[in-house]
C-alpha positions in Angstrom: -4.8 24.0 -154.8 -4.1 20.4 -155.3 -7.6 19.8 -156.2 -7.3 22.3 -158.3 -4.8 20.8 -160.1 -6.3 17.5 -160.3 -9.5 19.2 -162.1 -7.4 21.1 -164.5 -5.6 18.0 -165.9 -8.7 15.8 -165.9 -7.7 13.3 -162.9 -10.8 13.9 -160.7 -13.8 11.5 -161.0 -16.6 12.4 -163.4 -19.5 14.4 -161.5 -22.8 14.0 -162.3 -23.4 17.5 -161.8 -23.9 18.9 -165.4 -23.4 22.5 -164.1 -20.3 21.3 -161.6 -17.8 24.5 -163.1 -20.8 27.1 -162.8 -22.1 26.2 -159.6 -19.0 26.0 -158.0 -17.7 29.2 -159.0 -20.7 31.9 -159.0 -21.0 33.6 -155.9 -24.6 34.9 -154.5 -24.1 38.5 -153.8 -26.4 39.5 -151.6 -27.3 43.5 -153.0 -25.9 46.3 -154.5 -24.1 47.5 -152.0 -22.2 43.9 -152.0 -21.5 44.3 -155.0 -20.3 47.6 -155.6 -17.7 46.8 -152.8 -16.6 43.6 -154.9 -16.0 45.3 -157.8 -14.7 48.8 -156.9 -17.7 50.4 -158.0 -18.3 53.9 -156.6 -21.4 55.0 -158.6 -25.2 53.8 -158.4 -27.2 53.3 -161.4 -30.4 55.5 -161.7 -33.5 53.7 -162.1 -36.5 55.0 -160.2 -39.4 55.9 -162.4 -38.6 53.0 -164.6 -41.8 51.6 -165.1 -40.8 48.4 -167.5 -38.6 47.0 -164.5 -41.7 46.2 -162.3 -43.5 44.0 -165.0 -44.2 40.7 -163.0 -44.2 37.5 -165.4 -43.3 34.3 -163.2 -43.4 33.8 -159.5 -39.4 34.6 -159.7 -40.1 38.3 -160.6 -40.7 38.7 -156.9 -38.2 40.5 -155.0 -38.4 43.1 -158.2 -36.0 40.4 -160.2 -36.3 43.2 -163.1 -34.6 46.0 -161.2 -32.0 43.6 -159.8 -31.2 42.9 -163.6 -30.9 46.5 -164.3 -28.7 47.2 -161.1 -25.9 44.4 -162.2 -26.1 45.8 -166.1 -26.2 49.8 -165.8 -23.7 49.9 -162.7 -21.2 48.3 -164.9 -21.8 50.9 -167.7 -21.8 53.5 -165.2 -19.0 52.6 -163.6 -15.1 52.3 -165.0 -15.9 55.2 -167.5 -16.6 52.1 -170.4 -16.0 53.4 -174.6 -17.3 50.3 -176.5 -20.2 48.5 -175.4 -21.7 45.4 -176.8 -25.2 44.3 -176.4 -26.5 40.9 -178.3 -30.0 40.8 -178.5 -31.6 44.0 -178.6 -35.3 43.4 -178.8 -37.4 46.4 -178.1 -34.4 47.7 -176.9 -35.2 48.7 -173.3 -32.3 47.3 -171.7 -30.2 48.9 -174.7 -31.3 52.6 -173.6 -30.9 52.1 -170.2 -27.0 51.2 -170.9 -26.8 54.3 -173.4 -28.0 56.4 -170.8 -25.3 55.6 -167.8 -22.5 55.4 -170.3 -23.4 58.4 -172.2 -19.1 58.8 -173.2 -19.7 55.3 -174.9 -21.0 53.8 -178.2 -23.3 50.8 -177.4 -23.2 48.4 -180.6 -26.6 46.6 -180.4 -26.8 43.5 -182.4 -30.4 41.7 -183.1 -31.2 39.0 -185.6 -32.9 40.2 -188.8 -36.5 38.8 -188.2 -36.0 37.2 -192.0 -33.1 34.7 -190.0 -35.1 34.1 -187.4 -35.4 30.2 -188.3 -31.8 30.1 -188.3 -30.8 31.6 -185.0 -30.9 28.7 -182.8 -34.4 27.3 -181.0 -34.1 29.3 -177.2 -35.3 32.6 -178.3 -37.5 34.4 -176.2 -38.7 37.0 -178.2 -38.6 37.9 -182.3 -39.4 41.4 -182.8 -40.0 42.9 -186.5 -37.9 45.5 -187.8 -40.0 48.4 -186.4 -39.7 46.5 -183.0 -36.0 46.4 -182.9 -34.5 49.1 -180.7 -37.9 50.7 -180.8 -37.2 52.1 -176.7 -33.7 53.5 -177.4 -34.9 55.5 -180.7 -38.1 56.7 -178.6 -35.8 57.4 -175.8 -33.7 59.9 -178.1 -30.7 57.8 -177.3 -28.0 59.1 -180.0 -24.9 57.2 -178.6 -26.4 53.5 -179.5 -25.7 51.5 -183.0 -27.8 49.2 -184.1 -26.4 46.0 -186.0 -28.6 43.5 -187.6 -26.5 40.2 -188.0 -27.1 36.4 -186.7 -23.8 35.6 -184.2 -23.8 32.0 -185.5 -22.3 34.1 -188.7 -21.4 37.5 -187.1 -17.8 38.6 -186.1 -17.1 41.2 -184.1 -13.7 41.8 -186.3 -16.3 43.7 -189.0 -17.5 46.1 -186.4 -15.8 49.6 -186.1 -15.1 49.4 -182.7 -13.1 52.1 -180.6 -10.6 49.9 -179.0 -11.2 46.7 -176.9 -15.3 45.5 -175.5 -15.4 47.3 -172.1 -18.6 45.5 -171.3 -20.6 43.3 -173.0 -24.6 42.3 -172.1 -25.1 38.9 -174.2 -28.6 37.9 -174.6 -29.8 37.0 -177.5 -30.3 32.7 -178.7 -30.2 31.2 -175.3 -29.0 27.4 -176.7 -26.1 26.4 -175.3 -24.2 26.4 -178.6 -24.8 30.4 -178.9 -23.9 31.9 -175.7 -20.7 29.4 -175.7 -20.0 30.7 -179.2 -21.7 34.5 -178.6 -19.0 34.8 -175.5 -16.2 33.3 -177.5 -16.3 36.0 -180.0 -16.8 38.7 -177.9 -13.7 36.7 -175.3 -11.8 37.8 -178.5 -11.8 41.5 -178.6 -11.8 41.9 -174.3 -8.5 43.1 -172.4 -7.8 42.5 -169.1 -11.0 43.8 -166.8 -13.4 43.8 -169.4 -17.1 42.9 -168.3 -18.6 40.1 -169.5 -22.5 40.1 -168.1 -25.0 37.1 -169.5 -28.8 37.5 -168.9 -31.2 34.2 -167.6 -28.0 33.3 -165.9 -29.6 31.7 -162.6 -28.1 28.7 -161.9 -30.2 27.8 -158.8 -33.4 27.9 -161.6 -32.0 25.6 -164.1 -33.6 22.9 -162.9 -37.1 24.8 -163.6 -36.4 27.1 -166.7 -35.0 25.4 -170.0 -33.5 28.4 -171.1 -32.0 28.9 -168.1 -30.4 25.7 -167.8 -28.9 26.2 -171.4 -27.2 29.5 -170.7 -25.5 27.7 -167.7 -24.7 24.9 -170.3 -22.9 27.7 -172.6 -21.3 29.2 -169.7 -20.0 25.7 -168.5 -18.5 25.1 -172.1 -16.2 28.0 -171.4 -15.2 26.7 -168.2 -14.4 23.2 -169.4 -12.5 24.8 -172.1 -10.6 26.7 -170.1 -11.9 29.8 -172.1 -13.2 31.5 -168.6 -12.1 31.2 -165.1 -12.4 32.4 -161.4 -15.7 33.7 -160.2 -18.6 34.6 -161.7 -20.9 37.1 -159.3 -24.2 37.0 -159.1 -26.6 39.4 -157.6 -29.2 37.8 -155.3 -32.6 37.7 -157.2 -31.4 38.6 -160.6 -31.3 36.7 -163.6 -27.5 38.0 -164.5 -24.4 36.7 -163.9 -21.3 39.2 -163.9 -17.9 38.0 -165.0 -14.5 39.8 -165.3 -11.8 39.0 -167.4 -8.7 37.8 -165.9 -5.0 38.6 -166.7 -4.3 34.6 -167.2 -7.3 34.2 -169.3 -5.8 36.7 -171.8 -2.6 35.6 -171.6 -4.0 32.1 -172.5 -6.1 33.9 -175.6 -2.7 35.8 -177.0 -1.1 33.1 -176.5 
């Protein structure tokens, strides 16, 4: 507690650790089972016969990285009985129909850059798809529960969007620069509640040292820490590239405040 204190008010030395907030506060979960037990979850995803989340890219994928991803984002749309779900950075959509699918009582709000803005969406991006690539998966997968929103979040709010009620659980992967998922989370910080799910993608923070777009995801995160926009734990499921984050009561009461 008293170093606590001492951090919150600025009176401990400077570390050179440019990650000191994140590190210290994500916990390695070791599997699902962990983690359901964590987080009160009673229901498992469904995910066999999913060919897409056996693709093996880097030496990391090992230990099927891919479905560890997808066990972290569908249980928490399984699970909690979620109404408004928010996705940034829909690509071809994959991950966006497997979220539809285990929250079918839900409306998933998928937002992608239009490919015209691509220059202006920040340098860390991954992948650009073209129109007919955007949220190609979902519409093949019938998925009738998912809406699709072309906007860049530098100039996006989520105040336009039609949304039933607060963000239950929000998957934020879209620009990985710093500036975007500090600013991406922000927004979406603004229409939570208490228990809401915030879940960021190439969150790793033991591969920052090896992946840049890595290490500036952990650099957004961090941002919200140092700002006190974001506190307590952040869980993170061994092998996966996602870290899972509930909001607080105090965190809210800060933001009403």
């Amino acid at each position: 507690m008293f170093y606590t204190l001492l951090d919150r008010f600025g009176l401990l030395r400077p570390t050179a650790d440019p990650l000191h907030h994140v590190r210290r506060n994500t916990l390695e979960v070791r599997d699902l089972a962990c983690l359901k037990l964590a987080m009160g979850w009673w229901h498992d995803p469904r995910l066999d016969g999913i060919e897409h989340l056996h693709r093996f890219d880097y030496l990391e994928d090992l230990n099927e990285r891919r479905v560890r991803d997808a066990e972290v984002i569908c249980s928490a749309c399984c699970n909690g009985e979620p109404k408004t779900i928010v996705e940034i950075g829909t690509a071809a959509g994959e991950t966006t129909a497997l979220m539809a699918k285990h929250a079918l009582h839900a409306i998933v709000h998928t937002l992608n850059i239009p490919p015209e803005e691509i220059a202006d969406g920040g340098k860390a991006v991954t992948y650009a798809p073209t129109c007919d690539e955007i949220g190609r998966a979902y519409r093949e997968a019938g998925c009738t529960n998912v809406r699709q929103i072309l906007a860049n979040t530098a100039t996006w709010s989520p105040d336009r969007e039609p949304f039933d009620g607060p963000i239950d659980v929000a998957f934020i992967d879209g620009c990985h620069d710093a500036d975007f998922v500090y600013n991406d989370t922000r927004k979406i910080l603004g229409r939570c509640q208490p228990g809401s799910l915030i879940l960021w993608h190439d969150f790793a923070p033991q591969l920052a040292h090896q992946f840049d777009w890595i290490a500036s995801v952990c650099a957004g995160v961090e941002r919200l820490y140092r700002e006190g926009l974001i506190c307590g734990r952040i869980l993170h499921l061994q092998d996966s590239w996602v870290g899972l984050y509930r909001v607080p009561d105090n965190v809210w009461q800060k933001k009403a405040a």
